[in-house]
N, C-alpha and C positions, 0 to 999 in steps of 0.2 A: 504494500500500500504506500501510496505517498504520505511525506508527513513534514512539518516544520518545525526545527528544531531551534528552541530558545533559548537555550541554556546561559550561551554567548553572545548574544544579541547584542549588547554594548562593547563587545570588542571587536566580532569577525560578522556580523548582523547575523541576520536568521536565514537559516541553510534548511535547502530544498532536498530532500533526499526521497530515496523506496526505503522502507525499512519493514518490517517480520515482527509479528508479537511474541514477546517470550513466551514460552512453554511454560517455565517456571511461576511466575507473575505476570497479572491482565494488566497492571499496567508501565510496565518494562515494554520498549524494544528493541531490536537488536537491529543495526543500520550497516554492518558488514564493515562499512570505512570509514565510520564516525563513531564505531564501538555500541554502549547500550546508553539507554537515558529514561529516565524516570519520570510520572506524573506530568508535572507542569512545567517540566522540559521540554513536550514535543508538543505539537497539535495535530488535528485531523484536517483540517482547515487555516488558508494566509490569513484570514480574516480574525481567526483565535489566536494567530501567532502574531499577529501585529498586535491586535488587545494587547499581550501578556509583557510584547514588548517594548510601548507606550508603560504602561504600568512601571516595568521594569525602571525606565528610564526618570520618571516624576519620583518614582523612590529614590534613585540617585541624585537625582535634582537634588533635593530634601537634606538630603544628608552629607553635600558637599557646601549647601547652604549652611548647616548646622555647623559646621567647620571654619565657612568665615567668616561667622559670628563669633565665634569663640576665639580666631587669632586676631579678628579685629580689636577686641578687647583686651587682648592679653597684654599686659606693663611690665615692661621689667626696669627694676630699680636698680 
């Protein structure tokens, strides 16, 4: 099946592959050249994978913000 994988999205963006469900776990699978990935790693649909990667990225937003408030502030005496 095809599937979109988000794992990396903010560094290599999101990758188009076929991948195989695992045998072991529903929701594992196994991409051959990309190895295995989990849950809200992959999607079934670009439309889920862009979602997750938008998401992805307003969290980093957030938290790089959170950062330069706190060196903005920072004094040293």
């Amino acid at each position: 099946m095809k599937v979109w994988i988000t794992k990396y999205a903010l560094t290599q963006g999101i990758i188009e592959t076929e991948a195989e469900r695992s045998k072991n776990h529903e929701d594992m699978i196994d991409t051959g050249k990309f190895g295995y990935y989990h849950g809200s790693d992959w999607h079934k649909t670009k439309q889920e994978a862009i979602k997750k990667a938008e998401e992805m990225k307003e969290k980093k937003i957030l938290s790089l913000e959170k950062q330069l408030t706190k060196l903005r502030i920072l004094k040293f005496e």
